[in-house]
C-alpha positions in Angstrom: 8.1 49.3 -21.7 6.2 45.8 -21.4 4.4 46.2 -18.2 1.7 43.9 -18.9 4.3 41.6 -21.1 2.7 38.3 -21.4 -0.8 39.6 -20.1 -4.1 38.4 -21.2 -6.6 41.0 -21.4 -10.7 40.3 -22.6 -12.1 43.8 -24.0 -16.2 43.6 -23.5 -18.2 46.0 -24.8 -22.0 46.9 -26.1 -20.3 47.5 -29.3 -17.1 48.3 -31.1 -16.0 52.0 -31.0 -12.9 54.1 -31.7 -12.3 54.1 -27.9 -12.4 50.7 -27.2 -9.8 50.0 -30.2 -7.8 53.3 -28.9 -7.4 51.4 -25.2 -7.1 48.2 -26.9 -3.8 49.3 -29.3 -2.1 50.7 -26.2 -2.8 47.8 -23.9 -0.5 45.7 -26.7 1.6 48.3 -26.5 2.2 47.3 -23.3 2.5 44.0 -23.7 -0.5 42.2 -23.0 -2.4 40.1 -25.6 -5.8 41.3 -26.2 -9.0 39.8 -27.6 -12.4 41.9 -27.8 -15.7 40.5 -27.2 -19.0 42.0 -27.7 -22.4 41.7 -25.0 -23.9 39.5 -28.0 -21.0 37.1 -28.6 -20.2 34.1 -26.0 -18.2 35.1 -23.6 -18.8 32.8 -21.4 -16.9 30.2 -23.4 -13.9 32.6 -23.9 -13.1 33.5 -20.1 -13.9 29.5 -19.3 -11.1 28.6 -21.1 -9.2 29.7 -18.3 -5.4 31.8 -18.5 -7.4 35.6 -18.3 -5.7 37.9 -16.5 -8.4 40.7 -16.5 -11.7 41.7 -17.8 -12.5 45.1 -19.2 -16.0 45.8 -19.4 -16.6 48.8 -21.1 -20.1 50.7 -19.9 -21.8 53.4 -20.9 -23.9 55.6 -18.7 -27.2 53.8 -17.8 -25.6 51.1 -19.9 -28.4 48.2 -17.9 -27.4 45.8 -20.4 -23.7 45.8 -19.4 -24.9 46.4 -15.8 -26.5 42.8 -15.5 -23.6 41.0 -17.3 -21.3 42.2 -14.6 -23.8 40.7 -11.9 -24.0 37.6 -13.9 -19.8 37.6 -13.8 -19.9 38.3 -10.2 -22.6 35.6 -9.2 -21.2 32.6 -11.4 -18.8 30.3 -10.0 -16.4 29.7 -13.4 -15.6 33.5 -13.3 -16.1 34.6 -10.0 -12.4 35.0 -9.1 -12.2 37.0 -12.4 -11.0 40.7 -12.0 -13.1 42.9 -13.6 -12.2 46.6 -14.0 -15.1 48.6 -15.1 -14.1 51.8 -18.0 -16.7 54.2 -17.5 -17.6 57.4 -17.2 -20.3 59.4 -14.5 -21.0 56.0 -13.4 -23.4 55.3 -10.1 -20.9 53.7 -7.6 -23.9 51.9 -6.3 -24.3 50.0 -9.6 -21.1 48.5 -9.4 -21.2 47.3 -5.6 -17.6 48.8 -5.2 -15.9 47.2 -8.1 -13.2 48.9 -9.6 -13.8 51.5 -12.1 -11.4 53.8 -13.9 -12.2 56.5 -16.1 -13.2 56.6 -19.6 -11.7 59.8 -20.1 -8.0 58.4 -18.9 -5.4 58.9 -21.3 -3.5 56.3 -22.3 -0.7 55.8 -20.1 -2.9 56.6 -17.0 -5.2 53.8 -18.5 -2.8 51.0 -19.2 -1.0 52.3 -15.3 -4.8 51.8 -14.1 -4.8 48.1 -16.0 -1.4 47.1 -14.4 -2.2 47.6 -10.8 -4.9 45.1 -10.9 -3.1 42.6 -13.5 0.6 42.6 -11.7 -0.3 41.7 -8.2 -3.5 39.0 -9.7 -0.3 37.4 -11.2 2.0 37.4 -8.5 -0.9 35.8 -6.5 -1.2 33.2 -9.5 3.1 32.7 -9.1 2.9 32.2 -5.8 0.0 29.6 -6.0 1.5 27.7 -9.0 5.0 27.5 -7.1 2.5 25.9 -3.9 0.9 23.1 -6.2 4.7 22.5 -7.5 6.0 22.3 -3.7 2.8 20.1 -2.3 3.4 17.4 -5.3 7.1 17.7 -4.4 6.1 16.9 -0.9 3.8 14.4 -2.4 6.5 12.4 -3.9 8.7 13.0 -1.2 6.6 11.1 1.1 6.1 8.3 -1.4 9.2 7.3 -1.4 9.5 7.8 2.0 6.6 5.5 2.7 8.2 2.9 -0.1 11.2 2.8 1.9 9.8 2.3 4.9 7.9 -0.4 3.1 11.3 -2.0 1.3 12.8 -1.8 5.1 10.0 -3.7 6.6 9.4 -6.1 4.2 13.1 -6.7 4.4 12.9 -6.9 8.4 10.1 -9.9 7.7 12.6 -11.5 5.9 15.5 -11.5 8.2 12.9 -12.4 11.2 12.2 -15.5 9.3 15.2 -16.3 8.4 16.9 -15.7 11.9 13.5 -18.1 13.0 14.4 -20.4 10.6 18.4 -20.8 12.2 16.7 -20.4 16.0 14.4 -23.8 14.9 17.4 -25.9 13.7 19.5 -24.7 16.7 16.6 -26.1 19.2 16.4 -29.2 17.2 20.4 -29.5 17.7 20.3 -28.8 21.5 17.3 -31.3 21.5 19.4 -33.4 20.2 16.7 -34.4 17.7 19.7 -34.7 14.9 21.8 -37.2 16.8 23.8 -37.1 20.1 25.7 -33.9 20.8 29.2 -33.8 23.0 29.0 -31.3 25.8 31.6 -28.7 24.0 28.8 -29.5 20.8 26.4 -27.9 23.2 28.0 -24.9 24.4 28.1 -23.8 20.8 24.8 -24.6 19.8 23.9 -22.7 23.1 26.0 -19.6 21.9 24.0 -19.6 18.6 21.1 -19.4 20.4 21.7 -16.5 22.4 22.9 -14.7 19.7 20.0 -15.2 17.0 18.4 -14.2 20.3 19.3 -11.3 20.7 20.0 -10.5 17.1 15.8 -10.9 16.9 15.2 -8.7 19.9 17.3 -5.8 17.7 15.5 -6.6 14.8 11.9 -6.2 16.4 12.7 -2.9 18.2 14.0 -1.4 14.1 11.0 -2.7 13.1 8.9 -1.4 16.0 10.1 1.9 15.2 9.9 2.0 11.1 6.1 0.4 11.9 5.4 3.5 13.4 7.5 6.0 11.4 5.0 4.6 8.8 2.0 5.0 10.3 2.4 8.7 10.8 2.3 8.9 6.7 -1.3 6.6 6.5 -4.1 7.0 7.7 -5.0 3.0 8.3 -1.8 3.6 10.9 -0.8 -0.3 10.0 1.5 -1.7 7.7 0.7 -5.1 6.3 4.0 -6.9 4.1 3.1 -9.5 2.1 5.9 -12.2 1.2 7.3 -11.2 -2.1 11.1 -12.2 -2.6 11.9 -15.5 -3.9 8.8 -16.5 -5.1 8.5 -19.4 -7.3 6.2 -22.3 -8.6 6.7 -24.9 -5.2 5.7 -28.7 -5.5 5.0 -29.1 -1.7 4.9 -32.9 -2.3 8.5 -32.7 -2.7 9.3 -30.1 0.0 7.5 -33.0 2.3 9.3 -35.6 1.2 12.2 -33.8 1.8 11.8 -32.6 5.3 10.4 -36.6 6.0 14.3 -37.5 4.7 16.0 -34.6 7.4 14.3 -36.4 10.4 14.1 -39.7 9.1 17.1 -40.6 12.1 14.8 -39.1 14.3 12.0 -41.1 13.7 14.2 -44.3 13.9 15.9 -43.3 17.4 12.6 -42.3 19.0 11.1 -45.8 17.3 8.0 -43.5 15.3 6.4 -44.4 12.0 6.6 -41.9 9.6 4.2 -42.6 7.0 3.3 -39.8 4.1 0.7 -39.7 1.8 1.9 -37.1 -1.3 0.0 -35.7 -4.3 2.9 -35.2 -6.9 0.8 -32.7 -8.9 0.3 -30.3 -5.7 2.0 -27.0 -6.1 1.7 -23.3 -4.6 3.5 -20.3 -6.2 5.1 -19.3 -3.1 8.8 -18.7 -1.2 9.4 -22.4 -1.2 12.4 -22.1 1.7 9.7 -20.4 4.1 6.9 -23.3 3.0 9.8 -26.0 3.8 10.6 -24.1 7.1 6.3 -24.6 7.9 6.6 -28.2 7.2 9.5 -28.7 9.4 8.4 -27.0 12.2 4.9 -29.2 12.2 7.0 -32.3 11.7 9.6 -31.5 14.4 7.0 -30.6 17.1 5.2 -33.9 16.2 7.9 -35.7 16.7 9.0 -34.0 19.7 5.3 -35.0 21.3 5.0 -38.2 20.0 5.6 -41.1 22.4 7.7 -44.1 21.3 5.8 -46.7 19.1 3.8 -43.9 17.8 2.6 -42.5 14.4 2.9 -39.2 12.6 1.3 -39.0 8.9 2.3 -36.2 6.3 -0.2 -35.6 3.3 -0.1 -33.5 0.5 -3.3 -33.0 -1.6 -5.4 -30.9 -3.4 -9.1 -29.8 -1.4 -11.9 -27.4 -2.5 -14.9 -25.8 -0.1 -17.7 -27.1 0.6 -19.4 -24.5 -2.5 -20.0 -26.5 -5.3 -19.5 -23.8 -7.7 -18.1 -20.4 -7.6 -15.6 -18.4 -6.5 -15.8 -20.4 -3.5 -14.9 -23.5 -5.5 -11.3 -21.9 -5.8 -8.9 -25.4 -5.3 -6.4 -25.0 -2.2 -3.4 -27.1 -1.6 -3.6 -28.7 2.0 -0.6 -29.7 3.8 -1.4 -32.4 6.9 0.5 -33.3 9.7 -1.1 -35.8 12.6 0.3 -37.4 15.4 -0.3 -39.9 17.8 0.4 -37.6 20.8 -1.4 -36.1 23.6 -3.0 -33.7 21.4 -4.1 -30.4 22.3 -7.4 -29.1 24.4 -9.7 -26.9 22.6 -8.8 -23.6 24.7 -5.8 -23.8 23.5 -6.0 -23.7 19.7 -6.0 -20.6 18.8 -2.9 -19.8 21.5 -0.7 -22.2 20.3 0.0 -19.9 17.3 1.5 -16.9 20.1 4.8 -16.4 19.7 6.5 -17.8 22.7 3.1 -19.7 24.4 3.4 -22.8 25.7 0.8 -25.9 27.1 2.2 -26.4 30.8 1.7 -30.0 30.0 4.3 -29.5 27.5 6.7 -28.1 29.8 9.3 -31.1 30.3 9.8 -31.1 26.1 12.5 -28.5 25.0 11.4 -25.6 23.1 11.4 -21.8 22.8 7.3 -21.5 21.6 8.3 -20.1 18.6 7.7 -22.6 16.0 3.8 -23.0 15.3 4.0 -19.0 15.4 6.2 -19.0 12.2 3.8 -21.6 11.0 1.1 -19.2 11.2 3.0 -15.8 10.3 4.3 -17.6 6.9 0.8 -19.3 6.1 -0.5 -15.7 6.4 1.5 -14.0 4.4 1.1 -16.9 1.6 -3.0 -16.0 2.2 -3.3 -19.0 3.6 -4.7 -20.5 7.0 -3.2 -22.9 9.2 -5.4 -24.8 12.1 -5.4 -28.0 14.4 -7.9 -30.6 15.5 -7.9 -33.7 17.1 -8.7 -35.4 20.6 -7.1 -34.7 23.7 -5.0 -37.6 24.6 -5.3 -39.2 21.3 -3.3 -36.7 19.0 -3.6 -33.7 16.9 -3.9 -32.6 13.1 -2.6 -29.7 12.2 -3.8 -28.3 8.6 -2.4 -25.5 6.3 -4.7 -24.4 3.5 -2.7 -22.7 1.0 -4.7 -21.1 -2.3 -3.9 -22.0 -5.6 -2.1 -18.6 -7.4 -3.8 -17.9 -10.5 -0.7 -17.9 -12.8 0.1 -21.6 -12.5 -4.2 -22.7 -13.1 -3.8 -20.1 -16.3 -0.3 -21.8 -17.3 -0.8 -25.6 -16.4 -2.2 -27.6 -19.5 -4.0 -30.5 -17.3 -7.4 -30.3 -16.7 -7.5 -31.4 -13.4 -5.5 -28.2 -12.7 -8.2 -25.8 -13.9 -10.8 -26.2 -11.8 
């Protein structure tokens, strides 16, 4: 019978005798594999290779030489986990610091029976921590996925927020009546829309509250950042400019404002161009919105670099530009503005839901951008998004002024 089918056995001795071949012949017998070694060879570099089931070390009485290698097999780190079973015979139990010894005189059944208790459980114990490694990169996996789903559902989650903030903006500019006179029936529906993209964004955050923290639980940072990916593509934000100046170019007449624009045709982002239009919309509409009649609100579109002359920090950026001629906005209040729902109190009698220069911001950061606003209180205020220049289109545009 193969007790020890599949086994492997190391046989160390002083040197080769008819016993040792005797014990070795019936352990492959058995079933087990068997390579002999002697006290002079290397067997250091046998047992490192790793897959030994048990060591036989073969001792003769007062055998010091043997004695020490066991100590040295004991005391190294590589083969400290080895078992050892000791084949000797009137040995000092002392010498062997209660290792396990069998017999030399064993016959050969009792011998291999002696070999088997120590090799059968060792391998069991082996089973049992190969099926663990198999399990915990199972789990491994497992929670990948789980954590790129969680991802996929959050990204997705930014997505619809932005676009349902994109339909809540056009919806105020209709009940603003920034598009043209509305009829009071008109109004009821644009009113209906807006309570329902309301609402429809309050569901939306508290799914995304929750998957936020489902995620967390599987990082350690405990945050999860998504950066705009979908519907990415090389956009010429002169154009998107000059279209949003064409969509509230009735505006502008009714409320007697100049628009003037000032465009770089060669100024491009690779970016989610819908979401860059929906940023230049919202900084035109609330410049329009606080813009009194006979005033002006500029657009520009143009390349700028830092202030380093050289250097990563020479990286171009494209700069998007809106001023107005309104009452511009104190200094306290510049970094509020960007809060999703804050609003100046002097800004109270205009329309609005204080939602618009926080998409402005949450779109500019996920495009690695900044967005920020300057300007005199009671004269007007520029706001300015800085958007970098992605490295595919400096690689893939031909003209020099492009690779800077």
């Amino acid at each position: 019978m193969n007790v020890l089918a599949d086994s492997s056995i190391v046989l160390v001795s002083a040197s080769p005798d008819r016993s040792m071949r005797s014990r070795a012949d019936a352990l492959e017998q058995a079933g087990a594999m068997v390579r002999a070694c002697l006290l002079t060879q290397d067997l250091w570099s046998l047992v490192s290779e790793g897959g030994i089931d048990l060591c036989l070390l073969f001792v003769a009485q007062d055998d010091a030489e043997a004695l020490a290698l066991f100590d040295q097999l004991r005391q190294a780190e590589r083969t400290r986990a080895l078992p050892i079973l000791i084949v000797a015979r009137d040995l000092d139990d002392a010498a062997t610091r209660g290792a396990a010894v069998v017999s030399s005189q064993l016959n050969d059944a009792a011998f291999v029976q002696a070999v088997s208790s120590l090799v059968l459980p060792m391998r069991r114990v082996r089973e049992v921590e190969a099926q663990q490694r198999a399990l915990r990169t199972e789990l491994r996996k497992e929670v990948a996925r789980a954590n790129r789903g969680a991802r996929d559902i959050a990204e997705l989650g930014h997505e619809l927020r932005s676009m349902l903030d994109a339909v809540m903006g056009f919806a105020c500019n209709l009940r603003d009546e920034l598009a043209g006179p509305m009829l009071p029936d008109q109004k009821s529906h644009v009113a209906g829309i807006l309570d329902a993209v309301a609402r429809g964004a309050s569901l939306l955050d508290r799914t995304r509250g929750r998957a936020v923290v489902s995620q967390s639980r599987n990082t350690e940072s405990g945050s999860l950042a998504v950066p705009v990916r979908s519907g990415r593509s090389l956009a010429r934000l002169s154009q998107i400019a000059a279209e949003v100046v064409t969509l509230f170019h009735a505006v502008a007449v009714r409320k007697d404002l100049r628009v003037s624009c000032a465009l770089d045709d060669t100024v491009s982002v690779w970016g989610d161009a819908l979401k860059l239009k929906q940023v230049v919309s919202n900084l035109v509409v609330n410049a329009l919105k606080y813009t009194p009649a006979g005033g002006e609100v500029l657009i520009r579109v143009a390349w700028s670099t830092s202030d380093s002359s050289d250097g990563v920090g020479a990286r171009r950026a494209a700069e998007i530009s809106v001023a107005d001629t309104g009452p511009g906005i104190a200094p306290e209040h510049r970094e509020q503005i960007f809060r999703r729902g804050f609003r100046v109190d002097s800004t109270a009698a205009v329309e609005g839901e204080g939602i618009g220069l926080a998409v402005v911001h949450e779109v500019v950061t996920q495009h690695g951008g900044t967005v920020s606003v300057s300007g005199k209180l009671g004269v007007g205020a520029t706001f300015t998004v800085s958007l970098p220049q992605d490295r595919r289109q400096r690689v893939s545009d031909p003209r020099p002024e492009h690779n800077p």
